[in-house]
C-alpha positions in Angstrom: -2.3 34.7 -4.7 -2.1 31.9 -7.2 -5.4 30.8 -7.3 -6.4 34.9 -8.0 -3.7 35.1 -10.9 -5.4 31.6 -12.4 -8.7 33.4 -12.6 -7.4 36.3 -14.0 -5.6 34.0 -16.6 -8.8 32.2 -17.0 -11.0 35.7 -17.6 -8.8 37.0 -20.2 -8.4 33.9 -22.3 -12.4 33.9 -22.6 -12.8 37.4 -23.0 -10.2 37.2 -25.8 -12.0 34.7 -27.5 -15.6 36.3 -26.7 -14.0 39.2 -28.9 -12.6 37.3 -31.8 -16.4 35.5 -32.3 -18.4 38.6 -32.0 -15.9 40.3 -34.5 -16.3 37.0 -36.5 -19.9 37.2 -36.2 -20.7 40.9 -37.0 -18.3 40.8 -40.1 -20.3 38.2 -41.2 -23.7 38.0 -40.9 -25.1 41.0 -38.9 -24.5 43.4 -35.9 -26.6 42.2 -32.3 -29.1 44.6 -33.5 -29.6 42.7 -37.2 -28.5 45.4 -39.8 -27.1 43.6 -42.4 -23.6 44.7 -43.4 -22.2 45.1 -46.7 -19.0 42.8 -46.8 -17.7 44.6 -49.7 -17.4 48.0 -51.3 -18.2 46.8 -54.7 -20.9 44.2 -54.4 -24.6 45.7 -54.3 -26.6 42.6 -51.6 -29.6 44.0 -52.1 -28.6 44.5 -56.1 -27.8 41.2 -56.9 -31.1 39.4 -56.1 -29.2 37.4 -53.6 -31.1 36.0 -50.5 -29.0 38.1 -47.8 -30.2 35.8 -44.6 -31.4 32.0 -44.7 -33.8 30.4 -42.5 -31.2 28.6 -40.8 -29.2 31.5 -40.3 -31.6 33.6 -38.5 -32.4 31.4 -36.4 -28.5 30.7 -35.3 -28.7 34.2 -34.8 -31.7 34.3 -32.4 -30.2 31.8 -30.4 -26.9 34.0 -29.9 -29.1 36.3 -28.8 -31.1 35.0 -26.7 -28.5 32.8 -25.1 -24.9 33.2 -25.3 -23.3 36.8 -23.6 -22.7 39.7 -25.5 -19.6 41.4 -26.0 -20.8 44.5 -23.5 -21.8 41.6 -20.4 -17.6 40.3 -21.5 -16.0 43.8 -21.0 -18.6 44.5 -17.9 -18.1 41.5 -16.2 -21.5 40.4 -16.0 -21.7 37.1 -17.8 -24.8 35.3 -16.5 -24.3 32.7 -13.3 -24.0 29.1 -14.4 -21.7 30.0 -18.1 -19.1 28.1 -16.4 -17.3 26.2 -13.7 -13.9 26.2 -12.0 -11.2 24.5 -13.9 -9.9 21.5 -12.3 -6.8 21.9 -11.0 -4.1 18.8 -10.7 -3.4 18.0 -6.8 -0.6 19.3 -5.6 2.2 16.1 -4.8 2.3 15.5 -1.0 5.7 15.6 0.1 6.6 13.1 2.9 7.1 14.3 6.8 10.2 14.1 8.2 9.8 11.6 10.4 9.6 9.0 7.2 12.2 9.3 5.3 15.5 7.2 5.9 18.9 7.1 5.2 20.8 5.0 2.9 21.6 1.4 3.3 24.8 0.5 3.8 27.7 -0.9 5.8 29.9 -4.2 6.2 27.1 -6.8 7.0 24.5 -5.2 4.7 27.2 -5.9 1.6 27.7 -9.2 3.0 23.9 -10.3 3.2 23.5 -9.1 -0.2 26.7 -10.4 -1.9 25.4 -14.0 -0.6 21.5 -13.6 -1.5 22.8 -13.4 -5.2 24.9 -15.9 -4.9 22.1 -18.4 -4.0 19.4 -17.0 -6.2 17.6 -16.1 -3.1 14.9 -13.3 -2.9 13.9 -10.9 -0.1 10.7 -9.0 1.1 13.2 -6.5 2.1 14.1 -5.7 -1.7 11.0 -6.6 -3.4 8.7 -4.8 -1.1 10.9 -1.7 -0.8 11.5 -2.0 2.5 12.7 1.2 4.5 14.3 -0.6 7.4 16.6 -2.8 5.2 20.0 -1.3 6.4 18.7 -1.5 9.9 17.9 -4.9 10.0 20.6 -6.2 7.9 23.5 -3.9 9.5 22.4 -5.3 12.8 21.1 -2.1 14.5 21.3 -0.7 18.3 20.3 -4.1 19.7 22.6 -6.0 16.9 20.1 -8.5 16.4 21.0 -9.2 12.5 17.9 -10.1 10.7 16.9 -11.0 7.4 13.7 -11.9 5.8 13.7 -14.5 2.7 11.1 -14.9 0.8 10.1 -18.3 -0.7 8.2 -19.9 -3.8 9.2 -17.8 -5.9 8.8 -13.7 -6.4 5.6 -13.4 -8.3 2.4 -13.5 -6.8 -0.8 -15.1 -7.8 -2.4 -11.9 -5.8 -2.7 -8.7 -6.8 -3.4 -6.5 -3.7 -3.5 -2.8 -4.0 -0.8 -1.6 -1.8 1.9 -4.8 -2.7 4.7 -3.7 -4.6 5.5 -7.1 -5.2 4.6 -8.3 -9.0 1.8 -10.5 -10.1 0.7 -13.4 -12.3 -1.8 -16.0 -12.5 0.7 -19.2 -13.4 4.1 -17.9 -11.7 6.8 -20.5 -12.6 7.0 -23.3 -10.6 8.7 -23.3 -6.8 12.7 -24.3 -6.8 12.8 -27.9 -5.3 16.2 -27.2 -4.2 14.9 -24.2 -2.4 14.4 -25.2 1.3 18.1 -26.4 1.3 19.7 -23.4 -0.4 17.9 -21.5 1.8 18.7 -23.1 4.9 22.1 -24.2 4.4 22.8 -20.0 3.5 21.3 -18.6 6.6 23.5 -21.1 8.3 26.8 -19.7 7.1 25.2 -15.8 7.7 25.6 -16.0 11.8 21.9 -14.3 12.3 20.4 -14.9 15.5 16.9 -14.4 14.2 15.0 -15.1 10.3 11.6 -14.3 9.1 10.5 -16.3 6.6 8.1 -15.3 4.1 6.1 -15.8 1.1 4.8 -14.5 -1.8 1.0 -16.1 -2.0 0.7 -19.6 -4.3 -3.0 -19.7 -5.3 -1.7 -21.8 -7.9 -0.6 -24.8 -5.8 -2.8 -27.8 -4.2 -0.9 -26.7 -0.9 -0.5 -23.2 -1.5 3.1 -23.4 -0.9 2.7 -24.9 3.1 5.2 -28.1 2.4 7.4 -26.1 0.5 7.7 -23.6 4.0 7.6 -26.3 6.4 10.6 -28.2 4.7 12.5 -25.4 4.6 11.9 -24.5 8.5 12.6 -28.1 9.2 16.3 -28.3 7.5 17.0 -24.6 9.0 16.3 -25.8 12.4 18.1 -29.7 11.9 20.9 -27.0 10.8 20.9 -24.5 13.6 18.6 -25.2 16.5 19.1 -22.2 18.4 18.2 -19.6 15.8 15.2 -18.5 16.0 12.5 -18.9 13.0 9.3 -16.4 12.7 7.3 -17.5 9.3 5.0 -15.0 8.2 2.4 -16.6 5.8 -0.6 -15.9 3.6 -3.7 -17.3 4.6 -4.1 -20.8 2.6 -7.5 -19.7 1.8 -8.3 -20.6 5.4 -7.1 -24.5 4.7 -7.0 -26.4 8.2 -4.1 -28.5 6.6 -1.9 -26.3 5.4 -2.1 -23.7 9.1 -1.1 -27.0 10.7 1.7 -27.8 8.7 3.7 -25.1 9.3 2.6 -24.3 12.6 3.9 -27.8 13.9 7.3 -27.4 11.4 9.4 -26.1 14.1 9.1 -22.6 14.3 9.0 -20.0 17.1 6.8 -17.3 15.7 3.8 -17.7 13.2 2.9 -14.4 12.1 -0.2 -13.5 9.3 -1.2 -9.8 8.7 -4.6 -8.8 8.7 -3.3 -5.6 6.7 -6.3 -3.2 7.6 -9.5 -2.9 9.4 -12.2 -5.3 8.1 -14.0 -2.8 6.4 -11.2 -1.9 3.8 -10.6 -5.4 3.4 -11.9 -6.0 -0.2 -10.8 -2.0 -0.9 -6.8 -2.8 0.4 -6.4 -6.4 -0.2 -7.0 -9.4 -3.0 -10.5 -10.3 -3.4 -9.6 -13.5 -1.9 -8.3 -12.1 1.5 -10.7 -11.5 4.0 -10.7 -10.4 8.0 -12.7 -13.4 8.9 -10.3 -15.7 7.2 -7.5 -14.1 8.6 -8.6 -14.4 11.8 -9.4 -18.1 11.2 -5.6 -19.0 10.5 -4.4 -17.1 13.7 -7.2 -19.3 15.9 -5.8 -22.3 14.1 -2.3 -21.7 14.3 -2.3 -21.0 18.4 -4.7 -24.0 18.4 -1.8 -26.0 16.3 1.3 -24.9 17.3 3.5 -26.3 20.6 2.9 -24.3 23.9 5.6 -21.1 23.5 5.1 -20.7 19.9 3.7 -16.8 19.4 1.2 -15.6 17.2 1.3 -12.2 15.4 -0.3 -10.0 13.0 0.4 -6.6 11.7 -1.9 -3.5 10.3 -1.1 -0.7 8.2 -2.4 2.7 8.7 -3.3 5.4 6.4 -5.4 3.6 3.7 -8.1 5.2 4.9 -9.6 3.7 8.1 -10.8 5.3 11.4 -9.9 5.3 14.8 -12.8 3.4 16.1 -12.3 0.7 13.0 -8.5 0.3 13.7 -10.2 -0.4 17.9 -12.2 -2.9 16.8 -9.5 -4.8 14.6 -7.5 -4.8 17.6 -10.2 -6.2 20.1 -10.6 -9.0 17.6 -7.2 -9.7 17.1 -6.9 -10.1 20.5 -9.9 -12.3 20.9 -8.2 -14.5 18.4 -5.1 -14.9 20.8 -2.7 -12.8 19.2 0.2 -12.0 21.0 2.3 -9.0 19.0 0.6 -6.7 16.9 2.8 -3.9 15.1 1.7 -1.3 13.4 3.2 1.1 10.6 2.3 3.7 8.0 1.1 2.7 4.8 3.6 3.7 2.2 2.6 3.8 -1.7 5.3 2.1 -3.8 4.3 3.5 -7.3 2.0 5.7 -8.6 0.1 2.6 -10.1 -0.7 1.7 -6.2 -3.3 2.8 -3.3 -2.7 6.1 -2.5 -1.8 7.2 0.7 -4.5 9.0 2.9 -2.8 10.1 5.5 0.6 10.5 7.4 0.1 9.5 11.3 2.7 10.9 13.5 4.8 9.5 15.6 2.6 10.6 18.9 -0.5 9.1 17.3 1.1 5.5 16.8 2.3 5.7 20.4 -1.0 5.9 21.5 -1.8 2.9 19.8 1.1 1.2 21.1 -0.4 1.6 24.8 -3.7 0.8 24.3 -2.1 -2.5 22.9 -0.5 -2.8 25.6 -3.5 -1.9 27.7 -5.8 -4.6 25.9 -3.6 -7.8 27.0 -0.9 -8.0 23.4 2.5 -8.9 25.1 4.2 -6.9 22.9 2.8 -4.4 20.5 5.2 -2.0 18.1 4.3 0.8 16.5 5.6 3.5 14.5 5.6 5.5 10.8 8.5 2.7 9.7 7.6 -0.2 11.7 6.6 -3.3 9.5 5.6 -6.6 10.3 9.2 -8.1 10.2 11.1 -5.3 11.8 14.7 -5.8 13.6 13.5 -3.8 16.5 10.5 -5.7 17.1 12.5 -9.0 17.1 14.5 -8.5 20.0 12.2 -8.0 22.1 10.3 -11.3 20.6 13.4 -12.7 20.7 13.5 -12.3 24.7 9.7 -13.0 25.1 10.6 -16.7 23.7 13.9 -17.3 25.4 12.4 -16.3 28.5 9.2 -18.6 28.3 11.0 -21.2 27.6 13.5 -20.6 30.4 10.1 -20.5 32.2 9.1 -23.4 30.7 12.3 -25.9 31.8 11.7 -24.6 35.4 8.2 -25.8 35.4 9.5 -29.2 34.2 12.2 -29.0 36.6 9.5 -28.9 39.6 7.2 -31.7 37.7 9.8 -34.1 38.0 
């Protein structure tokens, strides 16, 4: 009904102007057939001795003719095919499903967590990524596993990846050397059983940032051994060096996201992110770390990948060793970023979810507001670790 009311809009506003320039036209020079017409009462054309048509002139008026429609094809309706083309229309806004939108954050621990990450200066993926699941994972949440994710180095990036919210430059200011022990000595006091650490990525820096982590990891654990410490890092531009410095630092989960299927890699991420390089620092890091430390990567969907692409990511992230893969919906944080393709439901990340499951990952979660460091997630990790290394005393146990 619309669309019909915007053609009949569109009709009229050209037949209205059709009619004001063949009015304009025959007052003026002629009428279609070529009579001239006396433009005033008084004035004598033929009298005067004044040339009533120019060379110029008659052939504009040929060319009306001949090629633009008359008044008569206007009224009947019968303008000749190819005059014109459909307008195009702006695209409508897609409104979100149901099934992603949130409630907001709140309660006694959330205030808490955020009351002390000013106090310290201290920045969050949670906030600077607009994460959905912040009141979740910093109220505690059905399995009251509090968790927090701090980001280090800094919050600007030397990357500029198309679906990052986080903000950009090429010389960020330098990393806080009094970082690692702010940072460690405040997730101390917070009583969290489990912290993701993260980064934003430090192109900028001979190390890329990988002393900076592993010092902090290193005073965290010195302060609190039994907490349990997932850092979830760029790729180091595939540097040997820097994967095995943090990979040996002391933590229990070393996580890197592949982000999407290695065919939207250079579409998705930076230009200097690729699959094969983020495949390379997973190999490295199991190859690094101590026996019991788990690997993990995470993929967004919706920026435009298929099925059988999102399959073949996962059958190479397995191949890579890769224990936990999550998966969650792409979610555009300003109209300056990637748009979103499409909404999957919940049903359709189940099924990727069992055929995770299916293809050897120990654990594998997936839903629309799942993201890679995601409260619910880390309780299960949570029991993966404490149960292979429960595993892991009894097989020392029998050795000796």
């Amino acid at each position: 009904m619309a669309a019909r009311l915007r053609e009949r809009l569109l009709y009229s506003s050209a037949l209205s102007r059709a009619r004001s320039i063949q009015t304009l036209l025959a007052a003026t020079f002629s009428t279609k057939a070529g009579s001239p017409v006396n433009l005033s009462p008084s004035v004598d054309v033929a009298k005067s001795g004044a040339t009533s048509v120019t060379p110029a002139l008659a052939a504009l008026r040929e060319r009306l003719a001949s090629e633009g429609p008359s008044l008569g094809e206007f009224v009947g309706g019968s303008y000749p095919l190819g005059y014109s083309v459909e307008a195009v229309q702006p695209k409508e806004k897609k409104r979100k499903p149901d099934w992603m939108k949130r409630v907001i954050p709140g309660g006694e621990n959330y205030t808490r967590i955020k009351s002390k990450l000013r106090d310290l200066n201290l920045h969050t993926v949670c906030e600077e990524a607009k994460c959905p699941n912040i009141g979740e994972c910093w109220g505690g949440g059905e399995h009251g596993t509090a968790t927090a994710t701090i980001m280090l180095l800094g919050d600007t990036c030397t990357r500029g990846c198309r679906f990052c919210a986080v903000k950009t430059s090429r010389t960020p200011p330098p990393p806080d050397p009094n970082e690692p022990e702010n940072v460690s000595k405040a997730i101390a006091e917070w009583g969290l059983d489990y912290v993701v650490l993260t980064s934003v990525d430090r192109d900028d820096l001979s190390d890329h940032g990988s002393a900076h982590f592993a010092e902090t990891i290193t005073k965290l654990k010195r302060r609190k051994p039994g907490m349990l410490v997932e850092a979830l890092v760029g790729d180091f531009r595939g540097d040997p060096e820097c994967v095995r410095r943090v990979a040996t630092s002391g933590l229990d989960v070393f996580a890197h996201n592949i982000e999407t299927v290695r065919d939207l890699q250079s579409t998705v991420r930076d230009r200097r992110a690729n699959f094969e390089q983020s495949l390379s620092v997973l190999r490295l890091a199991k190859q690094y770390a101590p026996r019991g430390t788990l690997t993990k990567t995470s993929i967004m969907l919706g920026c435009g990948e298929t099925p059988e692409q999102v399959e073949a990511a996962m059958r190479d992230v397995r191949a890579a060793g890769v224990d936990v893969m999550t998966f969650g919906q792409y979610m555009r944080p300003t109209k300056r970023h990637m748009p979103v393709s499409e909404y999957v439901t919940p049903e359709g990340f189940e099924t990727w979810r069992k055929l995770g499951e299916d293809m050897g990952f120990r654990y594998v979660a997936a839903g629309p507001l799942v993201r890679s460091s995601y409260k619910a997630g880390e309780f299960y990790v949570k029991s993966m670790i404490e149960s292979d290394r429960a595993a892991g005393d009894e097989d020392i146990a029998v050795a000796l």
